[in-house]
N, C-alpha and C positions, 0 to 999 in steps of 0.2 A: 324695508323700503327699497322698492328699486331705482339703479341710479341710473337718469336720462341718459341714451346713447345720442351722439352726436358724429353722424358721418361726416367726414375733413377729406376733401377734394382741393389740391394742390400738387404742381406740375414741377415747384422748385423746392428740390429733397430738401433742403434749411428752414426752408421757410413751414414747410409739410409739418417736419417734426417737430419746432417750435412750436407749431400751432397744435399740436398731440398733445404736448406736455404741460403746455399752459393751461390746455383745457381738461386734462387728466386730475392736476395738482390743486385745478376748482373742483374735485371730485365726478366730473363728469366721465363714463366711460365711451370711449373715442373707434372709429369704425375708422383706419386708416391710418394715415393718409395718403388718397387715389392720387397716381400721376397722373391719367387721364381716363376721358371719360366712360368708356366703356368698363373698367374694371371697378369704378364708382355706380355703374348704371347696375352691374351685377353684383354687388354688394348690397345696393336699395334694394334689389329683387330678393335677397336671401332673406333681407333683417331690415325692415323698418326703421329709421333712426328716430330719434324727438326732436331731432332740428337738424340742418347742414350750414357745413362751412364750404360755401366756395368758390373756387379762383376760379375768372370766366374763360379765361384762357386756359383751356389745359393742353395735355400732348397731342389728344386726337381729334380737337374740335373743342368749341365753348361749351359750358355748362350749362345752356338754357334748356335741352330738351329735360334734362333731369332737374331739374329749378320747376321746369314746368308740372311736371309727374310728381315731384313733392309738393306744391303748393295745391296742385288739385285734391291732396288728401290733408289737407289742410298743417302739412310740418314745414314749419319755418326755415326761413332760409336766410342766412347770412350771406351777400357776395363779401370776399376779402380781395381786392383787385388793385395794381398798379395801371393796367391800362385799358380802361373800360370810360364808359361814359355815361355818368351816373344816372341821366336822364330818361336815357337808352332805359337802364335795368328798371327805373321806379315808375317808366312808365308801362314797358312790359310784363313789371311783378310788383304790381299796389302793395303796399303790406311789406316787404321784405326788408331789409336791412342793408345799409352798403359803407365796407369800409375803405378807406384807402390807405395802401402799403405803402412805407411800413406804419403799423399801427401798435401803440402799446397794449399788452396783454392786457391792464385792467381797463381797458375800451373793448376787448373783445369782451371778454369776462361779460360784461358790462352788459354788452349788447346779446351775449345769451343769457344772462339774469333775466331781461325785459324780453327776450323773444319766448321764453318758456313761461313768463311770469312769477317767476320764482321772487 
């Protein structure tokens, strides 16, 4: 059985790895994590993931154009965000996910349990 990849786009290295390991040690295997967005946007293009984690702020710009290019192929998207405006994102991406940091691991967990259906 193959194990769901999940690309992790995050700009702050702590918080990046954290969110690697947490989501590794649910057994998921992890694409990252992007400091920003263009080395995120060329990893989507190499390898499809089954869901994203990610921070809207990143180093080179926010994460919406690639939010947007994974929701059109219909892989879910987690934002994990300290300063964003949740209204902003739920009304720009119906359907997504939004946490705010910091957020305990079995809320992420959690939130890619029900974003995969698992």
């Amino acid at each position: 059985m193959r194990q769901p990849t999940i690309l992790v786009a995050e700009d702050e290295a702590m918080i990046g790895w954290d969110l690697r390991d947490t989501v590794e040690e649910a057994g998921y295997a992890v694409e990252g994590p992007f400091v920003d967005i263009s080395s995120a946007m060329l990893a989507y293009q190499k390898r499809k993931p089954d869901l994203a984690i990610l921070d809207v702020q990143l180093g080179d710009g926010n994460a919406f154009p690639l939010a947007e290019k994974l929701m059109a192929e219909n892989i879910p998207v987690i934002f994990h965000s300290g300063n964003y405006l949740p209204e902003e994102v739920h009304r720009r991406f119906p359907g997504s996910t939004s946490l705010a940091k910091p957020c305990p691991p079995a809320e992420i967990i959690q939130s890619v349990h029900d974003a995969l259906g698992d």
